[in-house]
N, C-alpha and C positions, 0 to 999 in steps of 0.2 A: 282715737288717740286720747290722750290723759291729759288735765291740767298739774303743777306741780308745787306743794302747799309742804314747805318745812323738809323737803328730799322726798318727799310720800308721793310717787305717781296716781292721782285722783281719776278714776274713770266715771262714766257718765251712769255706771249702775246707782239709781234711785235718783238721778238728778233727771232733767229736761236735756235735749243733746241737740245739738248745730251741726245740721249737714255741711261738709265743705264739698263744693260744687266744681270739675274743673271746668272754668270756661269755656275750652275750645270745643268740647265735646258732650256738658252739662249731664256727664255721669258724675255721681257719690264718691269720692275719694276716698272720702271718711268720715269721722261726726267726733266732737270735741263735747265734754261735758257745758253746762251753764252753771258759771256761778252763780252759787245766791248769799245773801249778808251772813252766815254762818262762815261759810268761805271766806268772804274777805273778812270781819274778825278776828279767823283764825292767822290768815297772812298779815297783816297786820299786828298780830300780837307779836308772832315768830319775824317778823322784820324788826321789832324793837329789840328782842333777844341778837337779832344775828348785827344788830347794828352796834350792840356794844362789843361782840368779839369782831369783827371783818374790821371796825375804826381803830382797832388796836393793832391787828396786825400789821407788821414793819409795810412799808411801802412797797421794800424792795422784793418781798412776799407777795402781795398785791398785784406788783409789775409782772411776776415769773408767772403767774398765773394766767394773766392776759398770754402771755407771748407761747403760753401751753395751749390754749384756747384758740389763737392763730393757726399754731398748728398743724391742731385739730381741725379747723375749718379747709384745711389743705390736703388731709391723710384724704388719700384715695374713694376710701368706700365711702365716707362721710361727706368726699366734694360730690360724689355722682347722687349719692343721694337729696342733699340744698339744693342741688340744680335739676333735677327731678321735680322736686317741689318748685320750685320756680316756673318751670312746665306747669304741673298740672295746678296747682292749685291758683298760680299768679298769672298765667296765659304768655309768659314770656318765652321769645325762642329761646332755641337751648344757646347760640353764641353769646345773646345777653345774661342769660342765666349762669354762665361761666363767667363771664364778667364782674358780674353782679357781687360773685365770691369771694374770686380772686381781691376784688374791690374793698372788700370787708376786714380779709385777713389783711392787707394793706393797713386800714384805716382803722384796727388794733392795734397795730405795730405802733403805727404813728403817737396813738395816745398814750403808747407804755414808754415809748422815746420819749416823751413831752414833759409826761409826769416824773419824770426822774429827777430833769431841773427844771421845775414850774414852781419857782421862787418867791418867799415874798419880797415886801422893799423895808429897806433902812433910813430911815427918815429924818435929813439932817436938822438935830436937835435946834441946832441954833441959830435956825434963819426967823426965832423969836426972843423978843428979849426976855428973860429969866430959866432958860432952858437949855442953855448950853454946856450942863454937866447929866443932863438927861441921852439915856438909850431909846430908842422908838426902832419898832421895830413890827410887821406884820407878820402872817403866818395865816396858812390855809386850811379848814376844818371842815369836817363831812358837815352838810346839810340835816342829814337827817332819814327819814324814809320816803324816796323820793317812787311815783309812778310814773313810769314812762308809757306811756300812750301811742303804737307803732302803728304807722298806716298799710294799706294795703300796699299801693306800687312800689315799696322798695321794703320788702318784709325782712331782709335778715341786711341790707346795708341801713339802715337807719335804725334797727333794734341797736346792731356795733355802735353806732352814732350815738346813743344815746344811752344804753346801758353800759358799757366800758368805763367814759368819763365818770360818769356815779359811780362805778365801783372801785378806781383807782383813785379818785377824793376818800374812798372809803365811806361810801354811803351803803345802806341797803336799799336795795332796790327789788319792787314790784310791778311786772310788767303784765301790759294789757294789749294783746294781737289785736288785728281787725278779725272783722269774725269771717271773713272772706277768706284771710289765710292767714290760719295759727299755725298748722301744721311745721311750717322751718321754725317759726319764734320757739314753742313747743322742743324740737328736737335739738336747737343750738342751747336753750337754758340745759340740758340734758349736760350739753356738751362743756357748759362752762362748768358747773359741777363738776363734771369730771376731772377737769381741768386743774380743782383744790378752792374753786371758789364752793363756803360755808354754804348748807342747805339752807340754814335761815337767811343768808344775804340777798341770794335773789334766791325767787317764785315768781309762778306766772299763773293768771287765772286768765281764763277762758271766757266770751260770753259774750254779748250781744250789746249796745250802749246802756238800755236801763242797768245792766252792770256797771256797767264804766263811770256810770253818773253817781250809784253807791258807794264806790270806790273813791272818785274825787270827795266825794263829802265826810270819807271818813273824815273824824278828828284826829284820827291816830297819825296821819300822815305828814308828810311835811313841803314835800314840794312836787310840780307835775309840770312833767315834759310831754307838749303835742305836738305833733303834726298831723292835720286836716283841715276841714273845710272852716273858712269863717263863721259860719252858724254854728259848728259844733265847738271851735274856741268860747265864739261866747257863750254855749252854755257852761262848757266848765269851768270858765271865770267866775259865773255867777253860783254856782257848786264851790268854788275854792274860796269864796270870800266871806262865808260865813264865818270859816276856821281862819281867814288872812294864810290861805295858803301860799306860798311862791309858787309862780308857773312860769314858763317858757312859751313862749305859741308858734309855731311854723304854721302859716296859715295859708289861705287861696291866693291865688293872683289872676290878672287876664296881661300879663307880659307882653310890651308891644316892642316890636323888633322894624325899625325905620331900615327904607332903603332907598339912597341915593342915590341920581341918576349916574354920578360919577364913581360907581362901587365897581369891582369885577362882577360880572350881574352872572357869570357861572359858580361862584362861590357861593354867590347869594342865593341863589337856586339848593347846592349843595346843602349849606347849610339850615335852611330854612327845610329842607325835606329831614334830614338828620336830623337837627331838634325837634320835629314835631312828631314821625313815624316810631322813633324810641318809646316802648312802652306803651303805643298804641294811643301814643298822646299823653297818658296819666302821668306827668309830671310836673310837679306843681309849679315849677322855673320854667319852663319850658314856653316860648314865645306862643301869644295865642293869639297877634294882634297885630298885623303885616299893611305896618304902614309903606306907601311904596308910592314913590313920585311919581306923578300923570305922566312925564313922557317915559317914561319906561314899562308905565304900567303892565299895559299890555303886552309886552315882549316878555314881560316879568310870569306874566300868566300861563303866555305859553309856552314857558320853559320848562315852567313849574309843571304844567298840567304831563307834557313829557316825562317830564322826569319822574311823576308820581305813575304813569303809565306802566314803570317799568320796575314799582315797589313788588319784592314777591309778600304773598299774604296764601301762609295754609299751613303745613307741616309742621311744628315746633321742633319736634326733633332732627330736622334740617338744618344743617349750617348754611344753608343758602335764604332761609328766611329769614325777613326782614321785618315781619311786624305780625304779631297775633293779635286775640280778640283784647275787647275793654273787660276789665274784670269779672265783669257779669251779665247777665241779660238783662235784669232791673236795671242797667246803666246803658249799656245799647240804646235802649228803649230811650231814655231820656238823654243822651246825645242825637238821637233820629229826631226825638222831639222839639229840639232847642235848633237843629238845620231847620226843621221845617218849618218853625217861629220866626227864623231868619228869611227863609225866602217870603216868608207871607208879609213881611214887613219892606221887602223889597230888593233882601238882596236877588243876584242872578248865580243859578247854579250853572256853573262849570264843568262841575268834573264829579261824579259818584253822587255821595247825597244818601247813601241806602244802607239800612242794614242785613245782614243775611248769617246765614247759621246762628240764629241765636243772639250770638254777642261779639261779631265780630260789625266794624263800621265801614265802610267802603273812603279810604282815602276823599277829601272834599276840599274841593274849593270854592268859595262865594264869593264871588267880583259884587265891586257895585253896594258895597256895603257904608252907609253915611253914621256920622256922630249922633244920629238920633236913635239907632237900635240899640235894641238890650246888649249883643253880642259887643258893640263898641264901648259899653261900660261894666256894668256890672254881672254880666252874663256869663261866666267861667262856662268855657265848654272842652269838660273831658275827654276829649277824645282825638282821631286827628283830623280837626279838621282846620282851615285856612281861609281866616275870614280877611279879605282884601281893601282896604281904605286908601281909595290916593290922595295926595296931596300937594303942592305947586311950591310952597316957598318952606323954609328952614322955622319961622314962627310958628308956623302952621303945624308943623309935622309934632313940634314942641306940644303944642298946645292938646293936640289929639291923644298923643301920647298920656300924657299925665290927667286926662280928663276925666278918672277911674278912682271908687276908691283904696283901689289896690295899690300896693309898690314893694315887689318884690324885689324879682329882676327886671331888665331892658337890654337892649342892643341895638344896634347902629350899624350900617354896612356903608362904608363911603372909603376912599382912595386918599383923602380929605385931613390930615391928624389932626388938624386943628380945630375942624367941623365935626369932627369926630369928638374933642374933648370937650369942647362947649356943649355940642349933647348929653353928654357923658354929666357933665355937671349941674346940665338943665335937668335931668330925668329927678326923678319923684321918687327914686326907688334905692334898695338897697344894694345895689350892683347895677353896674353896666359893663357888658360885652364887647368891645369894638373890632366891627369884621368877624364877629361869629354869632350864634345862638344865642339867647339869654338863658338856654338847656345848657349851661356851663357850672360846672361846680367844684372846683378844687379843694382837697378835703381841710386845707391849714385858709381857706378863703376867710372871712367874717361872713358868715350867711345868714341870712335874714332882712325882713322885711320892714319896708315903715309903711304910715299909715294903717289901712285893714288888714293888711298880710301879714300883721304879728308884730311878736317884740324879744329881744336878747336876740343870741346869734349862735349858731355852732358851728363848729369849726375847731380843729386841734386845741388850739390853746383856748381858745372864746369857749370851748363845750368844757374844759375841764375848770376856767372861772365860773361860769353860770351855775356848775354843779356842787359848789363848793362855798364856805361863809369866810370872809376875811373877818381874823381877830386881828386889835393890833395891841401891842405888849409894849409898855413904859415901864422902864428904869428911871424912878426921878433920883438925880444927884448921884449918881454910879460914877461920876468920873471927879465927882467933888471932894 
């Protein structure tokens, strides 16, 4: 496949080329050009062109475009094809990879509905004194040339997420796949183009992080939207601060999800298996940290370990499958790694613990896991697995909980509303769940993180603030 620089499909003739790999099967799919600083120069040039005509055109131009773009994400041959790729290149099954779609055209929609009346404020003049024949007034302006930065687990619903709002602000926008899976990021720019969005507004290069990190450094650029790992935010913190870029970070978590002895302890099972088997784990909200009261523990375990008995794991193109591999074998490999650092430290394996075909993980669970291992603080482990911590009293549970220097999401499982919202307001985090997964994300939420999991928030209206610069306009003496 081709990267896309000014509406010119770029192939990998005379460049260096990136096999894309499918997981389930670790055949060649296809191979993506690499970019190198000619490239990005070039897109960068042509995003400062396409940002002065795309900031002009009417809004309501803007909006028809998105809502063409939708869809197009919905036209037949074009869904079978995104959820194809979501198959082979992302390792999802096919009912999430339908999901995942449907999901996107959704949460297009929602940003074209938003940005219609996404207003500023009128500022009453005169709750000062010498200012009450004065207008005040704000108003919302494109940023600039924004790169959005898209992860692997969620390739064409968090591309929507983040390139839509930048382009209904009327920003230009330059976008960076993971190099796992370009191929939908790749084939949906295709498709917004089509759509009437300018060739210089959005472009997409291809390429591996030492791209990514030339790209944040341009000067030419103006602001950068991520989602990934804590270590890779702060390198390109440290890349953007040269130029005082703006950025966004969606970043890691290790999400702890408490459970009460007074919970319905089969919801808690349910839910606890669904937020962690989705995606095969790689979800950055997604609970990684099952705190669960001593007298339940154990029952807790072995409901769980049931229930995981009866996850299917194999076919993707199966509507009856429930979980495929981690993205890749390079991750496998270091999810097998970080279980087996776990038991060596003392948890007790329960349930799987293995990998096999490559890059798939065997569902796991580890009882028996104390505050002093890696996996109960800073240990994010991709994949699904279920690391077990009990606990006796409500302090306690608090205190374990927050012990991290993450703070995404959280969740709570108790019968409790009360116990429930004093957790909810103890947590450290930027969401909490009560009586479900902390794998909860609604797309008008405030999503985002405090402490090390980031900063700003996306979410319908929150994505289309962050992507945007507030001016404010004074009329002195207009009523005088």
């Amino acid at each position: 496949m081709y990267m896309i620089i000014g509406g010119e499909h770029i192939s990998g003739e005379g460049r260096k080329t990136i096999e894309v790999i499918n997981p389930a099967t670790q055949e060649i799919i296809d191979t993506v050009p690499a970019a190198g600083q000619e490239d990005i120069d070039r897109a960068v040039a042509n995003a400062g062109k396409g940002l002065k005509e795309w900031s002009q055109t009417p809004l309501y131009e803007r909006i028809n475009c998105v809502y063409r773009f939708a869809d197009l994400l919905e036209k037949e041959e074009n869904f079978k094809k995104l959820v194809e790729y979501e198959i082979t290149e992302n390792g999802k099954p096919v009912s999430m990879g339908e999901e995942d779609i449907h999901c996107s055209a959704y949460i297009c929609r929602a940003f074209a509905e938003k940005a219609r009346n996404f207003t500023g404020d009128m500022i009453p003049a005169d709750a000062e004194p010498g200012t009450k024949d004065d207008l005040i007034l704000t108003v919302r302006e494109p940023i600039g040339i924004v790169v959005n930065i898209v992860p692997f687990n969620y390739p064409t619903n968090l591309y929507c997420f983040k390139t839509i709002p930048a382009l209904l602000m009327g920003n230009s926008v330059i976008v960076k796949p993971a190099s796992d899976t370009p191929l939908a990021n790749v084939f949906i720019t295709d498709l917004l183009l089509e759509a009437g969005v300018p060739a210089n507004a959005l472009q997409i290069l291809t390429g591996r992080g030492d791209m990514g990190d030339l790209l944040v450094s341009h000067p030419g650029i103006d602001f950068v939207s991520v989602t990934g790992s804590c270590e890779t935010g702060k390198s390109i913190m440290e890349r953007c601060a040269g130029n005082l870029h703006q950025c966004h970070m969606e970043l890691g978590g290790n999400d702890p999800m408490i459970i009460f002895e007074d919970c319905d302890l089969d919801k808690a099972v349910k839910e606890t298996v669904s937020g962690r088997i989705g995606n095969a784990g790689q979800t950055c909200c997604a609970s990684k940290r099952y705190i669960v009261q001593n007298s339940i523990r154990q029952q807790f375990v072995t409901k769980l370990k049931d229930a995981l008995g009866k996850v299917k794991i194999g076919d993707l193109h199966d509507y009856e499958t429930e979980m495929g591999p981690v993205i890749s074998e390079k991750a496998a490999i270091e999810v097998e790694r970080q279980i087996n650092h776990t038991i060596a430290q003392g948890a007790k394996l329960v349930y799987g613990g293995h990998r096999f075909n490559h890059a798939f993980i065997e569902p796991t669970i580890l009882d028996d896991v104390t505050g002093e291992m890696d996996v109960a603080h800073e240990m994010e482990i991709f994949g699904p697995v279920f690391p077990i911590i009990g606990f006796d009293t409500i302090e306690e549970a608090v205190s374990i909980a927050n012990d991290i220097p993450y703070g995404l999401q959280s969740a709570v499982m108790t019968e409790d509303i009360k116990k429930a919202l004093y957790i909810a307001r103890k947590m450290e985090a930027g969401s909490c769940i009560i009586n479900g997964s902390s794998n909860y994300r609604h797309n008008h939420q405030a999503f985002g993180g405090h402490k090390k999991s980031g900063f700003g928030h996306e979410g319908v209206a929150y994505t289309l603030a962050e992507m945007s610069n507030t001016k404010t306009i004074a009329l002195k003496k207009i009523f005088a």
